[in-house]
C-alpha positions as a Markdown table, in Angstrom:
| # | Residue | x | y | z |
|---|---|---|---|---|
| 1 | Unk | 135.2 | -93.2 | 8.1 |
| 2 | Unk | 134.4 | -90.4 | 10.8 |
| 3 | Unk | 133.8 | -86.8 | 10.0 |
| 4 | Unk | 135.9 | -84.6 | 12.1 |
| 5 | Unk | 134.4 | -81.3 | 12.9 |
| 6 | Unk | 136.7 | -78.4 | 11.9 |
| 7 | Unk | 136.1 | -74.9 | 13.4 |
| 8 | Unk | 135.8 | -72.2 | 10.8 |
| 9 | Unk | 136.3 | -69.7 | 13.0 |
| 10 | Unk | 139.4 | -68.9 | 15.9 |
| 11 | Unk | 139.2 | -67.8 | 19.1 |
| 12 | Unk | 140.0 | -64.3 | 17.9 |
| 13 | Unk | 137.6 | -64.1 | 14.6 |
| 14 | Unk | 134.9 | -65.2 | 17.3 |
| 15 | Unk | 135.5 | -62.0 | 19.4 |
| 16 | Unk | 136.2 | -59.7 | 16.6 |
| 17 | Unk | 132.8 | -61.1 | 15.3 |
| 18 | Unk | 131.5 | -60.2 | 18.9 |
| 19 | Unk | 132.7 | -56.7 | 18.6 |
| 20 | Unk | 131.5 | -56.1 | 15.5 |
| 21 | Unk | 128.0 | -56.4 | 16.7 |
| 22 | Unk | 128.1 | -54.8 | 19.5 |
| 23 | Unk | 126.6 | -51.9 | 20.4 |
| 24 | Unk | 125.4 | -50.0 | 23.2 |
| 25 | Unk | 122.2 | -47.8 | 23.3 |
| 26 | Unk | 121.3 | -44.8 | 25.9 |
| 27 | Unk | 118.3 | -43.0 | 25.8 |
| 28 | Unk | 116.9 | -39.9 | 27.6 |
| 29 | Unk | 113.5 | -40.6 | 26.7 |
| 30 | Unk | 113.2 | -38.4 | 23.4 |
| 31 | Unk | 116.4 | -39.8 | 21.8 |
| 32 | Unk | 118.2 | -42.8 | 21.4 |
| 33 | Unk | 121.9 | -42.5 | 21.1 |
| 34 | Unk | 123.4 | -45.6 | 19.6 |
| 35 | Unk | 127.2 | -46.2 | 19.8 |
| 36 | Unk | 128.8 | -48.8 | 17.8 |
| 37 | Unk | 132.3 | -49.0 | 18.8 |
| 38 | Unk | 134.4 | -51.1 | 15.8 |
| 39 | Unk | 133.7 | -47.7 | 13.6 |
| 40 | Unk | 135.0 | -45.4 | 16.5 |
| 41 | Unk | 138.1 | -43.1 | 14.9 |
| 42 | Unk | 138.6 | -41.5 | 18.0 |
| 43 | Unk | 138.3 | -38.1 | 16.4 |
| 44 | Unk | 136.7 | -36.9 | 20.1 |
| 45 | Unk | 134.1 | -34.5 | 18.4 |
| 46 | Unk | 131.7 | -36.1 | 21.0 |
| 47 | Unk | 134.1 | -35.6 | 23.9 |
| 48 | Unk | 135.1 | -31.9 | 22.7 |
| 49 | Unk | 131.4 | -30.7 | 21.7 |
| 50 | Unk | 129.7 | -32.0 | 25.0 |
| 51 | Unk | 132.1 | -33.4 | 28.1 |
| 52 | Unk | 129.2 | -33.5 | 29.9 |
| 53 | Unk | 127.4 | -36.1 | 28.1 |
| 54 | Unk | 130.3 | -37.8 | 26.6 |
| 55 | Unk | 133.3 | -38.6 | 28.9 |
| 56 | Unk | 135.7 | -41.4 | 28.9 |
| 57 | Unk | 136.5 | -41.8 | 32.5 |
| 58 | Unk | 133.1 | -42.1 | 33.5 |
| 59 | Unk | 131.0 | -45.6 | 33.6 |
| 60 | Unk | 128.7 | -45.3 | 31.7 |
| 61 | Unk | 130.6 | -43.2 | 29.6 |
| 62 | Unk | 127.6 | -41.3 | 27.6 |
| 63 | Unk | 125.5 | -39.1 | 30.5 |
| 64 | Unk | 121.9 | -38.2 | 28.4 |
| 65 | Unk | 121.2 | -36.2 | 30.8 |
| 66 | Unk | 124.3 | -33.3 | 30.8 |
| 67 | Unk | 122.8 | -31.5 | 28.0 |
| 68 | Unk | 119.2 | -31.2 | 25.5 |
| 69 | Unk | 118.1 | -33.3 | 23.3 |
| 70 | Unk | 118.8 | -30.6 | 20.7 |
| 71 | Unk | 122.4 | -30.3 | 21.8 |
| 72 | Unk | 123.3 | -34.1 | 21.8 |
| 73 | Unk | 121.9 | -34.2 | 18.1 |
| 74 | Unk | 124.0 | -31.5 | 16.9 |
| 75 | Unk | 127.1 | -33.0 | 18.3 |
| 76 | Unk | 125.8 | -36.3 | 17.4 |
| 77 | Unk | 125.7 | -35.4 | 13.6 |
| 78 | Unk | 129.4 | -34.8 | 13.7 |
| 79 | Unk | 130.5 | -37.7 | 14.6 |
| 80 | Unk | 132.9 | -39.0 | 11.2 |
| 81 | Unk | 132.7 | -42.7 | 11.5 |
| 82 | Unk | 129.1 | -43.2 | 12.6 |
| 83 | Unk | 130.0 | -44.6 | 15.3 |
| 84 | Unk | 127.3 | -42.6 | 17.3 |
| 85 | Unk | 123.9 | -42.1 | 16.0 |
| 86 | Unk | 120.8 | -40.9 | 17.3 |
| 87 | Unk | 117.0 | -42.1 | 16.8 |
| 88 | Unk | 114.1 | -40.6 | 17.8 |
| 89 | Unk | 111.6 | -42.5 | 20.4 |
């Protein structure tokens, strides 16, 4: 008797599984910001608290270099979800 191979997972689980390991990192040499975008509650502290760093219409959408190091932090840090966190280099 053959074995048939059955797939465990659909189309769908497989790129839900993909987004929820994806992340993207950007880095202005001091910091790391890493945004993870399956826990994103697009609350828009980021966007509100720095638009010069974080802005939606722009590819790629997190600019390191509109504000300090200090200032991404701070903004950072209030981010709800965790979708965006910060490590230090």
């Amino acid at each position: 008797m053959a074995r048939s191979k059955t797939r465990t997972s659909t189309p769908q689980a497989r790129i839900l599984q993909t987004m929820s390991d994806m992340e993207k990192r950007y880095s202005n040499g001091e910091i790391t910001v890493v945004w993870k975008p399956e826990k994103c509650l697009h609350a828009a502290r980021c966007i509100a608290g720095l638009p010069k760093v974080f802005d939606v219409n722009r590819r790629p959408w997190v600019d390191m270099s509109g504000a300090s190091t200090a200032e991404i932090t701070r903004v950072v840090d209030t981010c709800p979800s965790g979708a965006l966190t910060w490590e230090k280099e």
